[in-house]
N, CA, C and O atoms as CSV, one atom per row, in Angstrom:
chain,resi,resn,atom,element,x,y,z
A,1,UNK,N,N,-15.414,2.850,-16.081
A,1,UNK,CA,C,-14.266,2.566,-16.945
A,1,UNK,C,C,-13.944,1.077,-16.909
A,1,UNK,O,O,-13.895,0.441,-15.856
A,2,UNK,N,N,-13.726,0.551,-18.123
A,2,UNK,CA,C,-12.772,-1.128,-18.070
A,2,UNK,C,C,-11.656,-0.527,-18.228
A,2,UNK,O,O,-11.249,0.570,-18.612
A,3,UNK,N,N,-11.034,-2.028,-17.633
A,3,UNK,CA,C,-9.589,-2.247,-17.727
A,3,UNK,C,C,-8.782,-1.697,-18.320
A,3,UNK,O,O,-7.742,-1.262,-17.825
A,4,UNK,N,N,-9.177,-1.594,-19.747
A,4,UNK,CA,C,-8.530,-1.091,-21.425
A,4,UNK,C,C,-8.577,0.328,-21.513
A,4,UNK,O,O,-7.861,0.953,-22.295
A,5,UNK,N,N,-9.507,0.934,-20.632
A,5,UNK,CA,C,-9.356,2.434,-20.751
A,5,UNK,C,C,-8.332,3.017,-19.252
A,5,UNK,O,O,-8.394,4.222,-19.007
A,6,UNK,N,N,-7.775,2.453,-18.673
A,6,UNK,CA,C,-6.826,3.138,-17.728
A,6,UNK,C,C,-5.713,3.790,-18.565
A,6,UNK,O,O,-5.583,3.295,-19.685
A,7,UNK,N,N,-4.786,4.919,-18.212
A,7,UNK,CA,C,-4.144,5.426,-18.289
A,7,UNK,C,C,-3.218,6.165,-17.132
A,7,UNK,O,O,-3.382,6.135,-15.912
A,8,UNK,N,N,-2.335,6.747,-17.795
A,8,UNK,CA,C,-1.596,7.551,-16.405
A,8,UNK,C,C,-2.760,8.639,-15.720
A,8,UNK,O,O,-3.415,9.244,-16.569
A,9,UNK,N,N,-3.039,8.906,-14.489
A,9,UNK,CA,C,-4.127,9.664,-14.419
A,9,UNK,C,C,-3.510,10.961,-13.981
A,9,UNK,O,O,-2.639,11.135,-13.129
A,10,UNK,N,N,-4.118,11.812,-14.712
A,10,UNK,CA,C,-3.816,13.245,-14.723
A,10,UNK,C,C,-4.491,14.111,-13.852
A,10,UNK,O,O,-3.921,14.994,-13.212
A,11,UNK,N,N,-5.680,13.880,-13.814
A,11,UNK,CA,C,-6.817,15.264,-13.643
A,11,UNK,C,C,-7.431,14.301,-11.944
A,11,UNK,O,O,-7.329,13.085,-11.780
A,12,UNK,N,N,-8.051,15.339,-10.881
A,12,UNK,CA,C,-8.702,14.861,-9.774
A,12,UNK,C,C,-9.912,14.066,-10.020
A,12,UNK,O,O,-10.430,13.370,-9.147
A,13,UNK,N,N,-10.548,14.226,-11.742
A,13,UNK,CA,C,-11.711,13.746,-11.853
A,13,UNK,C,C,-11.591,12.156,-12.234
A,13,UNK,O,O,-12.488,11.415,-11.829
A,14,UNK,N,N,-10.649,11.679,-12.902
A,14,UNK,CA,C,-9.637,10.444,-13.388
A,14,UNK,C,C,-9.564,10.102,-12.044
A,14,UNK,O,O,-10.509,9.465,-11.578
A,15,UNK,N,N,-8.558,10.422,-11.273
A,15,UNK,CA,C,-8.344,10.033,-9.726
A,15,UNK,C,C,-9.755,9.464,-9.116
A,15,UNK,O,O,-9.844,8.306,-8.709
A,16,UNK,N,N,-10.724,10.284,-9.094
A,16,UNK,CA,C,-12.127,9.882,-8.402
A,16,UNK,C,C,-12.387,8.870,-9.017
A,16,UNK,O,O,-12.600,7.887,-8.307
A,17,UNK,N,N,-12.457,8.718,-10.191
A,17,UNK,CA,C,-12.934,7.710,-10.981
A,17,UNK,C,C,-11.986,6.216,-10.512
A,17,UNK,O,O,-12.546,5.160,-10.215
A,18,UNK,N,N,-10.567,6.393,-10.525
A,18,UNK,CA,C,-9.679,5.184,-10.661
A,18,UNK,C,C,-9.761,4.859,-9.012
A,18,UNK,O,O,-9.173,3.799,-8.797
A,19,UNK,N,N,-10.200,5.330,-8.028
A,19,UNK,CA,C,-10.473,5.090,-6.302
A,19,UNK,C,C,-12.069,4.465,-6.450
A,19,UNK,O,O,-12.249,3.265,-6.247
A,20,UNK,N,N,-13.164,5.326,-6.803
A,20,UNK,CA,C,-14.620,3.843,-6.918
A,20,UNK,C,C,-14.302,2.945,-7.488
A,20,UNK,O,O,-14.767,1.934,-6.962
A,21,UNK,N,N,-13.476,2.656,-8.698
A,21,UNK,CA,C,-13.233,1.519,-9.147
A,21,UNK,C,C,-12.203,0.573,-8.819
A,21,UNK,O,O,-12.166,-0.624,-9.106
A,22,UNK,N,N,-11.288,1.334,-8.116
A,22,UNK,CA,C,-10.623,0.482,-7.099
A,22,UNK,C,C,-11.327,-0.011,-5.826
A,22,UNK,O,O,-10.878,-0.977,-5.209
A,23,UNK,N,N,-12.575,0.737,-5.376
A,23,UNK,CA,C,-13.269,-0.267,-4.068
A,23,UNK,C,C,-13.952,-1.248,-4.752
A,23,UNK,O,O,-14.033,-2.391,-4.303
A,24,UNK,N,N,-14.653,-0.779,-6.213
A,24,UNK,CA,C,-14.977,-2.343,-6.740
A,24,UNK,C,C,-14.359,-3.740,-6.997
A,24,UNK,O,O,-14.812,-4.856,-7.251
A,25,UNK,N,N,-12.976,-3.134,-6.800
A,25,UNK,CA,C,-12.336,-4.810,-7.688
A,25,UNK,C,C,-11.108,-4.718,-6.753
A,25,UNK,O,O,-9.974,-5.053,-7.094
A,26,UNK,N,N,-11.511,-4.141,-5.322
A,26,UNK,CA,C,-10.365,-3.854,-4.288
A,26,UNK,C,C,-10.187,-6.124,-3.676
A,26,UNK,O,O,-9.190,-6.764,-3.341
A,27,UNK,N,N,-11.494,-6.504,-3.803
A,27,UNK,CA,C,-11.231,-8.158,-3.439
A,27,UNK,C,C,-11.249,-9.125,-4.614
A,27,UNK,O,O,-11.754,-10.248,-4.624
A,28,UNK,N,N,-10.757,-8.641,-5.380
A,28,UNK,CA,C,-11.108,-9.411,-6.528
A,28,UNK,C,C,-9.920,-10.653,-6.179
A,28,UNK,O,O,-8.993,-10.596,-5.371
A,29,UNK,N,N,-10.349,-11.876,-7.176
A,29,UNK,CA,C,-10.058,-13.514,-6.847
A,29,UNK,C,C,-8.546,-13.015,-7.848
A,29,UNK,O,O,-8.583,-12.551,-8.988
A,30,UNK,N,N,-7.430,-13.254,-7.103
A,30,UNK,CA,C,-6.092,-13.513,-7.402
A,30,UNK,C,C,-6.062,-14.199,-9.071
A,30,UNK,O,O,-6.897,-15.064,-9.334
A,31,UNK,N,N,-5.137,-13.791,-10.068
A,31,UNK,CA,C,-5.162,-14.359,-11.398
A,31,UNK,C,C,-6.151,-13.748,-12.509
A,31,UNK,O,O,-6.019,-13.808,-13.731
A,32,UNK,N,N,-7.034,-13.228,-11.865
A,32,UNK,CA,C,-8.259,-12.913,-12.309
A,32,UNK,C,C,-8.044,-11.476,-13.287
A,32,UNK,O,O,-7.129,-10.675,-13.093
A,33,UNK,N,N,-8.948,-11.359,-14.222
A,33,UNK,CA,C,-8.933,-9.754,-14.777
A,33,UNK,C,C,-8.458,-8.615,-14.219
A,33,UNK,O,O,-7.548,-7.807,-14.408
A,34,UNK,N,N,-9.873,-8.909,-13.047
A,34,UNK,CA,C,-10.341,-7.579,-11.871
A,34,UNK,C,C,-8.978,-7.567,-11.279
A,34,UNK,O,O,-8.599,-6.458,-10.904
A,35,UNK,N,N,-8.058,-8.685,-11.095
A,35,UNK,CA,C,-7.137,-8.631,-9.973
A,35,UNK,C,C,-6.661,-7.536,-10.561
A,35,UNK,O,O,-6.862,-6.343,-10.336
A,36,UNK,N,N,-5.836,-8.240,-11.543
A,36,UNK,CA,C,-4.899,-7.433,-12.473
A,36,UNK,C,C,-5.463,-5.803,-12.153
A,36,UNK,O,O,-4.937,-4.917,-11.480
A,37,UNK,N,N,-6.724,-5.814,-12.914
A,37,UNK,CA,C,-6.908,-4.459,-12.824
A,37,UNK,C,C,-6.373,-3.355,-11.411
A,37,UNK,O,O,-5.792,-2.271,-11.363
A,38,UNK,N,N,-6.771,-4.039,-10.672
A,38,UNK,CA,C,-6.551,-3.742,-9.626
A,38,UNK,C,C,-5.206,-3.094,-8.976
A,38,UNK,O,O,-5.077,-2.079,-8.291
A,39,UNK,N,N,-4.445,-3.849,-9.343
A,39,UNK,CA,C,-2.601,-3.952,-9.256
A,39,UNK,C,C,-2.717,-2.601,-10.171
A,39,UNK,O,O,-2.383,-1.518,-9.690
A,40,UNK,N,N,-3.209,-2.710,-11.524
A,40,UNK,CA,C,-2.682,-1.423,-12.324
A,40,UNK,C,C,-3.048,0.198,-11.751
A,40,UNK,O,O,-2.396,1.226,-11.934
A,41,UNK,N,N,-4.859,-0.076,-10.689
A,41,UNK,CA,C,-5.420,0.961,-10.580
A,41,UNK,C,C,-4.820,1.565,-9.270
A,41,UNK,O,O,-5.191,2.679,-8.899
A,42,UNK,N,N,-3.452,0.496,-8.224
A,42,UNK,CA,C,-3.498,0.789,-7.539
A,42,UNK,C,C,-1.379,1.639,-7.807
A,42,UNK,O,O,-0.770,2.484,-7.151
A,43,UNK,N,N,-1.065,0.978,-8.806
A,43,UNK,CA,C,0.160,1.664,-9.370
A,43,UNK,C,C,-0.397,3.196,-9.962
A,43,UNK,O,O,0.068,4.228,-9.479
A,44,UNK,N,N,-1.246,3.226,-10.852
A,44,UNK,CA,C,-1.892,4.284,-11.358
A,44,UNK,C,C,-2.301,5.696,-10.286
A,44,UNK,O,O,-2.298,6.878,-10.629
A,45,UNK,N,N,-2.647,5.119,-8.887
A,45,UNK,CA,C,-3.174,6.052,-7.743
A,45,UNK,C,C,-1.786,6.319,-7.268
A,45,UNK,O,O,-1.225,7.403,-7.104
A,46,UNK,N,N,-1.621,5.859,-7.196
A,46,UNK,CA,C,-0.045,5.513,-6.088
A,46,UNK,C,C,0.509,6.948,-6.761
A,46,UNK,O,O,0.682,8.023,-6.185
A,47,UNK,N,N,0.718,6.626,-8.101
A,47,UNK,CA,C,1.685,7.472,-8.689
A,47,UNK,C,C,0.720,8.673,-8.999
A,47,UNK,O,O,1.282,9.668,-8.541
A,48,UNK,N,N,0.209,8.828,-9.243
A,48,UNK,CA,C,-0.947,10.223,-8.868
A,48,UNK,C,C,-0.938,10.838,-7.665
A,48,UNK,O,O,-0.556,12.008,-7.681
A,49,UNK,N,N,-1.349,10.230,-6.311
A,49,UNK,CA,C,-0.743,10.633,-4.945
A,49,UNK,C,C,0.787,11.057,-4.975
A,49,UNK,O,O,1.001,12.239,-4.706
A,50,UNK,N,N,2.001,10.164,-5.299
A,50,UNK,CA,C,2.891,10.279,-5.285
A,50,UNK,C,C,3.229,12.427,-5.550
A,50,UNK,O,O,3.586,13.290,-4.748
A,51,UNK,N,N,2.865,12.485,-7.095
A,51,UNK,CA,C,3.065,13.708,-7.468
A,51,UNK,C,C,1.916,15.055,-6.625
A,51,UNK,O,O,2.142,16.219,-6.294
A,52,UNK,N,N,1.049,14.440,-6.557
A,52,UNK,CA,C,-0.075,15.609,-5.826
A,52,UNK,C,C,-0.124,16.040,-4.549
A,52,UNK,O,O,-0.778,17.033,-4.231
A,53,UNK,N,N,0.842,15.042,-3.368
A,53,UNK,CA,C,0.665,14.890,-2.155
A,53,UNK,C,C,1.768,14.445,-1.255
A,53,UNK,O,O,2.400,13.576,-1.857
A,54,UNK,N,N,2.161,14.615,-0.334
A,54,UNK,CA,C,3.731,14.915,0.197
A,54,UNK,C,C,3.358,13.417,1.144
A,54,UNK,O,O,2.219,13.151,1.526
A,55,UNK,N,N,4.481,12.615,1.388
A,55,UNK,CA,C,4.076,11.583,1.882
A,55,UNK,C,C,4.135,12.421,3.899
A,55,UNK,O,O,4.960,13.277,4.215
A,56,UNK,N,N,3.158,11.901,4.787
A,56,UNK,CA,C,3.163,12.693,5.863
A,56,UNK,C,C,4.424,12.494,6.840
A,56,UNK,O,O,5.108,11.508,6.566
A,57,UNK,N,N,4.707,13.014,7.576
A,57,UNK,CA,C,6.519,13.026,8.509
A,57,UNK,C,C,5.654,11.862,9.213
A,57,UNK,O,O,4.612,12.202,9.773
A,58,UNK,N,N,5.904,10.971,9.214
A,58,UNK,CA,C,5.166,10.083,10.402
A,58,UNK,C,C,6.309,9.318,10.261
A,58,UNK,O,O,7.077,9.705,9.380
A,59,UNK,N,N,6.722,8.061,11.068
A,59,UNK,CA,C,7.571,6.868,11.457
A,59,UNK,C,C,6.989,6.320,10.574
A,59,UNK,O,O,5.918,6.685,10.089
A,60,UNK,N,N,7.698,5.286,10.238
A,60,UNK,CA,C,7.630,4.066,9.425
A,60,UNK,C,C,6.409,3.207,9.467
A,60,UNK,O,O,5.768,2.847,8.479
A,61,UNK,N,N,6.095,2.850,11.002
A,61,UNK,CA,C,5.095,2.052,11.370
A,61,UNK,C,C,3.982,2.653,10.900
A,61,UNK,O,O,3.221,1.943,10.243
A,62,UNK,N,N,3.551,4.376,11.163
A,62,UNK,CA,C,2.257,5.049,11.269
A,62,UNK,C,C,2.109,5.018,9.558
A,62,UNK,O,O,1.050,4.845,8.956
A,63,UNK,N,N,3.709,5.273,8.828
A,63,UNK,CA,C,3.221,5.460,7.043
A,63,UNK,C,C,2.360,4.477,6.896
A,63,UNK,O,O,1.158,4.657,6.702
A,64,UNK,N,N,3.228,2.745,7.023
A,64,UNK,CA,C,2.639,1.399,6.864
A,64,UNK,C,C,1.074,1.623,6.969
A,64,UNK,O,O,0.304,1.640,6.008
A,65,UNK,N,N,0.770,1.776,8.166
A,65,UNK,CA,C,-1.242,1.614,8.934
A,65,UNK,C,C,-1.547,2.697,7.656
A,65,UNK,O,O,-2.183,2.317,6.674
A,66,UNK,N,N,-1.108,3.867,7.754
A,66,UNK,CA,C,-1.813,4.919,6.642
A,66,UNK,C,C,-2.075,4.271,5.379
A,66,UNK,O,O,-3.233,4.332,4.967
A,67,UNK,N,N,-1.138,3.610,4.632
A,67,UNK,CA,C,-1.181,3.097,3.445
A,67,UNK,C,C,-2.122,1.708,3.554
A,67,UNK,O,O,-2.944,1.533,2.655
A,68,UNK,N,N,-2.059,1.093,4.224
A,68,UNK,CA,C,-2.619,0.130,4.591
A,68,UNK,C,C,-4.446,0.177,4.692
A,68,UNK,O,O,-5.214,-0.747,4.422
A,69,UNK,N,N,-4.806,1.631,5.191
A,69,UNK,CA,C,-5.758,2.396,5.069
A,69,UNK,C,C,-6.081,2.769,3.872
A,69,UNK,O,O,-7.281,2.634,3.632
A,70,UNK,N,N,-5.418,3.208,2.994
A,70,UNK,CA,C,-5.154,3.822,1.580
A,70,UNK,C,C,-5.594,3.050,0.599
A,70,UNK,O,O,-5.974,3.444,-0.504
A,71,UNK,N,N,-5.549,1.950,0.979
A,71,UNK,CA,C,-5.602,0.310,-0.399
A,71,UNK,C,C,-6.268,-0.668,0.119
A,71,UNK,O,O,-6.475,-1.674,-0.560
A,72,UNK,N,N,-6.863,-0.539,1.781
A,72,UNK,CA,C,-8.177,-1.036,1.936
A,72,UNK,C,C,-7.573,-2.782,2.831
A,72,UNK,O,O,-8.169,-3.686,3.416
A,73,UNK,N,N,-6.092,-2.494,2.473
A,73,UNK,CA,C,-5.450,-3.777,3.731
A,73,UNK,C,C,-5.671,-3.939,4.820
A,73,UNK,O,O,-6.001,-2.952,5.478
A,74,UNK,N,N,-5.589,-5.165,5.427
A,74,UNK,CA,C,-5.341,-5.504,6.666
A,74,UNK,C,C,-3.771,-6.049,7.275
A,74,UNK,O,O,-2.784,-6.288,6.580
A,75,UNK,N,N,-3.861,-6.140,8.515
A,75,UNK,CA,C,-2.220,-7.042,8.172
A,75,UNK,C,C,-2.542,-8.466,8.302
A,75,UNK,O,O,-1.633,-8.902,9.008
A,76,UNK,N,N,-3.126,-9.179,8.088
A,76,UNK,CA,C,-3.371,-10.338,7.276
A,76,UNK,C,C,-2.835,-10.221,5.804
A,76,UNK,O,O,-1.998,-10.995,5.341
A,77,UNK,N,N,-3.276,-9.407,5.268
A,77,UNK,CA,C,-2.649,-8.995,4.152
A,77,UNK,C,C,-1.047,-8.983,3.899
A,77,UNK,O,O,-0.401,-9.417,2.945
A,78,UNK,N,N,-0.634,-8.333,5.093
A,78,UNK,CA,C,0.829,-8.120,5.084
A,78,UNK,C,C,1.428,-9.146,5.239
A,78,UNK,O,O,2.542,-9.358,4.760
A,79,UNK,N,N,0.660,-10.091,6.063
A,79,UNK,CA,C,1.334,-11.138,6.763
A,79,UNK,C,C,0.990,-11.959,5.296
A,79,UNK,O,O,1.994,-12.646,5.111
A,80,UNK,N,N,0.332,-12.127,4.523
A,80,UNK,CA,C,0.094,-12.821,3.569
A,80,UNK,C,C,1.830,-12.563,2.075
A,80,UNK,O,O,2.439,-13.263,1.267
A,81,UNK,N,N,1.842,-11.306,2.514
A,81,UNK,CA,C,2.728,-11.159,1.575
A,81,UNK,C,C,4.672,-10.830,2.419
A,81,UNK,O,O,5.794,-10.647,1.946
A,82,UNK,N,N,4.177,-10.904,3.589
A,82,UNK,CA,C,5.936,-11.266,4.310
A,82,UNK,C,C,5.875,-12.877,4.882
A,82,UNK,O,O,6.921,-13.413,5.246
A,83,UNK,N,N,4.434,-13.685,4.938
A,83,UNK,CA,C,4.595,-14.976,5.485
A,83,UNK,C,C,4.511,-15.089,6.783
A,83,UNK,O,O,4.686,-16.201,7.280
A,84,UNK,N,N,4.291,-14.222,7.417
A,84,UNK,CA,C,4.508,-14.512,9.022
A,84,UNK,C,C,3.378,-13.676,9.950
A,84,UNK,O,O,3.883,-12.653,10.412
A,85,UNK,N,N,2.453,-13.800,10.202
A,85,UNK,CA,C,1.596,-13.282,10.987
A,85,UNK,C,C,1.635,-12.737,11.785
A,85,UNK,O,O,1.216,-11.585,11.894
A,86,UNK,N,N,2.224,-13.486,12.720
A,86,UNK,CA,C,3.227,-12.879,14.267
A,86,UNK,C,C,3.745,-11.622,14.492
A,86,UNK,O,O,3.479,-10.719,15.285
A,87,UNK,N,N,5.040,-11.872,13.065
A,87,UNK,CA,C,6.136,-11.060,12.953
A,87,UNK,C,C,5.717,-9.614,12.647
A,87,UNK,O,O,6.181,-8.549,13.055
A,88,UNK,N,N,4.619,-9.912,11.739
A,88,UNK,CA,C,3.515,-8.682,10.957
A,88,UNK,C,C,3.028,-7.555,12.970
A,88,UNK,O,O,3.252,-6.490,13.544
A,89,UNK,N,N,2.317,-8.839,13.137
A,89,UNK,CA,C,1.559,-7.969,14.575
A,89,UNK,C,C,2.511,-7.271,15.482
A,89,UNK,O,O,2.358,-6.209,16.087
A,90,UNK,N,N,3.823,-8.324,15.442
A,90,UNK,CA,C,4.954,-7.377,16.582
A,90,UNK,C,C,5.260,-6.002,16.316
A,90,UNK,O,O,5.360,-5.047,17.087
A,91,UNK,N,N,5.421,-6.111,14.773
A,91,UNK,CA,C,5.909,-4.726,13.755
A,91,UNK,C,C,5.169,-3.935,14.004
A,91,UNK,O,O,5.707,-2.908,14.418
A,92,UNK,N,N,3.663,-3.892,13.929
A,92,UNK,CA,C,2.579,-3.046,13.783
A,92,UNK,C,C,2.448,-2.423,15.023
A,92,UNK,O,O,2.364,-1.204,15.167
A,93,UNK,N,N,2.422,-3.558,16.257
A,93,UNK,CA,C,2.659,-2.714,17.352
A,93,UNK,C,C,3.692,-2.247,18.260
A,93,UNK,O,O,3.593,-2.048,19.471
A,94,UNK,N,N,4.859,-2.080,17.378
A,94,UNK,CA,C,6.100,-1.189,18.081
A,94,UNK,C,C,6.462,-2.372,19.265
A,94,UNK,O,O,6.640,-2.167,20.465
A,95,UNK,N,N,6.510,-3.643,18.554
A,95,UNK,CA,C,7.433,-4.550,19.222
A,95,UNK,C,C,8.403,-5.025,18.960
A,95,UNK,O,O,9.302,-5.228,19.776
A,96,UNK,N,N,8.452,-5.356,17.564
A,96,UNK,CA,C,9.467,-5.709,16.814
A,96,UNK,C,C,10.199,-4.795,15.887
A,96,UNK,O,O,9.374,-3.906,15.674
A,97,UNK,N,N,11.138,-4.547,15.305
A,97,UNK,CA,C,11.696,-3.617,14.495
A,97,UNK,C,C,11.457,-4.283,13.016
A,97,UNK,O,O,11.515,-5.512,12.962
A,98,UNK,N,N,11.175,-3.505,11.739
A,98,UNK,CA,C,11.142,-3.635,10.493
A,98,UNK,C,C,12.209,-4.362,10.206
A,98,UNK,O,O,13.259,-3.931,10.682
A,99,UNK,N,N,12.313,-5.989,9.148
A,99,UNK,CA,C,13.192,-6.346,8.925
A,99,UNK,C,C,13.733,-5.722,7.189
A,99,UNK,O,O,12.916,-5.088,6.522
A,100,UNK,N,N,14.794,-5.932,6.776
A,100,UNK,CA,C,15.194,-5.606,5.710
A,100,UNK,C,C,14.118,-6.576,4.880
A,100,UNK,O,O,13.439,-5.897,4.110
A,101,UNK,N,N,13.906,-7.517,4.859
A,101,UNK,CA,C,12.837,-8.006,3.542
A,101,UNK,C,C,11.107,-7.523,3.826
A,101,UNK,O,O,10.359,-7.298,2.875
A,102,UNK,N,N,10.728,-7.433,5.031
A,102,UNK,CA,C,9.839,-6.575,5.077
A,102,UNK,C,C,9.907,-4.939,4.514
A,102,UNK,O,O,8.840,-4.458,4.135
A,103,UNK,N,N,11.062,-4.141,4.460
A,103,UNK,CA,C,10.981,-3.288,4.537
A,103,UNK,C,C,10.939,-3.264,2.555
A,103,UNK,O,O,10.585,-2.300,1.876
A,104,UNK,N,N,11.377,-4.519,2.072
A,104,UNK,CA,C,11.165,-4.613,0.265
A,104,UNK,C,C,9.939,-4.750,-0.099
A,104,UNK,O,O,9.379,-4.104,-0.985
A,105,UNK,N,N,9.165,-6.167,1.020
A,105,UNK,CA,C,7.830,-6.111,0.513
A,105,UNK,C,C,7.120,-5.483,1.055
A,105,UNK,O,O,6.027,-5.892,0.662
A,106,UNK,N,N,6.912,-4.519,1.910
A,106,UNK,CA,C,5.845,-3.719,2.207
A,106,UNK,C,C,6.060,-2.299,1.221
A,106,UNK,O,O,5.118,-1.872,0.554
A,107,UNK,N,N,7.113,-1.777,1.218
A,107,UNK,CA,C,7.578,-0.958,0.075
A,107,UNK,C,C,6.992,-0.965,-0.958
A,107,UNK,O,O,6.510,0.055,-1.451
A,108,UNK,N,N,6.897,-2.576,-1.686
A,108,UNK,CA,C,6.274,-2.418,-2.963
A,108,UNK,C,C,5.158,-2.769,-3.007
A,108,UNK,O,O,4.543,-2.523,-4.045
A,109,UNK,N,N,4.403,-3.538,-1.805
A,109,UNK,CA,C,3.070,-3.618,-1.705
A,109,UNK,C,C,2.030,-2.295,-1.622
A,109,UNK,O,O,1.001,-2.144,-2.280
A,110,UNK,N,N,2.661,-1.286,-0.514
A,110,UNK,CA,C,2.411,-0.458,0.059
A,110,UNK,C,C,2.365,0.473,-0.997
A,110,UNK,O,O,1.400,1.218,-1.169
A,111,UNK,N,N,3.344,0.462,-1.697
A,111,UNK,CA,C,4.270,2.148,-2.991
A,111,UNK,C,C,4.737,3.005,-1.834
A,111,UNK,O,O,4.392,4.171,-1.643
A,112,UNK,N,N,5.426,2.412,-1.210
A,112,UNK,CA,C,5.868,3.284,0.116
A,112,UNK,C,C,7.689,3.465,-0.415
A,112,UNK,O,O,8.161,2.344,-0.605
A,113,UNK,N,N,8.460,4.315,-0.605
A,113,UNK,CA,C,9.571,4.392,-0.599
A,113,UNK,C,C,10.441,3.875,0.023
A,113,UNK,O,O,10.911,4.451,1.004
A,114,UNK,N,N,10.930,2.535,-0.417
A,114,UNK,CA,C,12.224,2.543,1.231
A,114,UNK,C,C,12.958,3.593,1.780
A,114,UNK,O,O,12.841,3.599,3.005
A,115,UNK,N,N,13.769,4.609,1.288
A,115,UNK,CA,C,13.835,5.577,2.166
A,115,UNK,C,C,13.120,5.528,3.134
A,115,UNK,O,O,13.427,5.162,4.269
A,116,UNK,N,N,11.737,6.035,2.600
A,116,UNK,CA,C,10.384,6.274,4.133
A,116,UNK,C,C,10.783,5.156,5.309
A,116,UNK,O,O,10.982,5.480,6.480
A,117,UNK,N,N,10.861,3.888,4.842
A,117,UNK,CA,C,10.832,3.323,5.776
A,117,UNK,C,C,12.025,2.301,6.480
A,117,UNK,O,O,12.007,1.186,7.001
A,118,UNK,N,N,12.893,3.163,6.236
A,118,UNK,CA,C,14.233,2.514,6.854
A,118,UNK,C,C,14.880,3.914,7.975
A,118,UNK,O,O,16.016,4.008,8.442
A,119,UNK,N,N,13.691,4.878,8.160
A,119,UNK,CA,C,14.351,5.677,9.023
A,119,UNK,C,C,13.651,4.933,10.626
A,119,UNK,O,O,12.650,4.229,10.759
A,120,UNK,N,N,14.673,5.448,11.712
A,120,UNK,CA,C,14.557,5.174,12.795
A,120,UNK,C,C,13.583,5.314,13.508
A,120,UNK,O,O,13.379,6.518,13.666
A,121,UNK,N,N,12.567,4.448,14.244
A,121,UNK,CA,C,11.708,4.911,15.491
A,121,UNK,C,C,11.863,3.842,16.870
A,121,UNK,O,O,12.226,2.694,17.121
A,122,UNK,N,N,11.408,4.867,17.453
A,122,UNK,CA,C,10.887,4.243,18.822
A,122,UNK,C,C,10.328,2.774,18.990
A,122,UNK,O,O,9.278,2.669,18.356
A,123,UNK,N,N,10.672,1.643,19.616
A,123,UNK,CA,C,10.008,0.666,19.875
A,123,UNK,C,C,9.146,0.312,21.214
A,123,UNK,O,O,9.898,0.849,22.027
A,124,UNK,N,N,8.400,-0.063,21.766
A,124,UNK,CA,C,7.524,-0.019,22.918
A,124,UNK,C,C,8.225,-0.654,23.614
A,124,UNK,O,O,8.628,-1.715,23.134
A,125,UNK,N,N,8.690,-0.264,25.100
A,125,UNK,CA,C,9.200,-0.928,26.070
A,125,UNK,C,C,8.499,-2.584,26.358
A,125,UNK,O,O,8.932,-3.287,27.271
């Protein structure tokens, strides 16, 4: 499929289709077509998962790694889009607590609900 033929995806066979073509143009160069595409194929899944699949009871931190898994991130990534590298690694490993602007941009990076991730967990001694 190009770009021009995405749509809302309905059917599991659409889904299969809009996930290989999201590992193709999952690094694509920022500005770019593929990027774009990318952003759309990954709103397009998101919201397909969204309706087909219950997000799992996990903490905040474990949704984050899952999704993060989901769209092929690293937290370089994260840290690319909260600015802070550090702050990213403390979070990830139950050192630091989620800040309120992390909890906007990982939300919409992620398609993670804030709800999901403004409930309470455990931090590592």
């Amino acid at each position: 499929m190009t770009k021009s033929q995405w749509f809302v995806i309905e059917t599991e066979e659409v889904y299969n289709q809009a996930l290989e073509r999201y590992e193709k143009v999952k690094r694509s160069k920022k500005g770019s077509d593929e990027h774009k595409e990318k952003k759309l194929l990954v709103l397009l899944i998101s919201e397909y998962e969204k309706k087909h699949s219950d997000l799992p009871e996990v903490d905040p931190i474990e949704l984050i790694k899952i999704r993060m898994e989901d769209f092929g991130y690293k937290s370089s990534d994260l840290a690319k889009e909260y600015g802070d590298k550090g702050t990213v690694s403390k979070v990830l490993n139950y050192k630091q607590a989620l800040s309120l602007t992390m909890i906007r941009k990982f939300s919409e990076l992620l398609h993670i609900p804030a709800s999901a991730l403004i409930k309470e967990y455990q931090l590592a001694e």
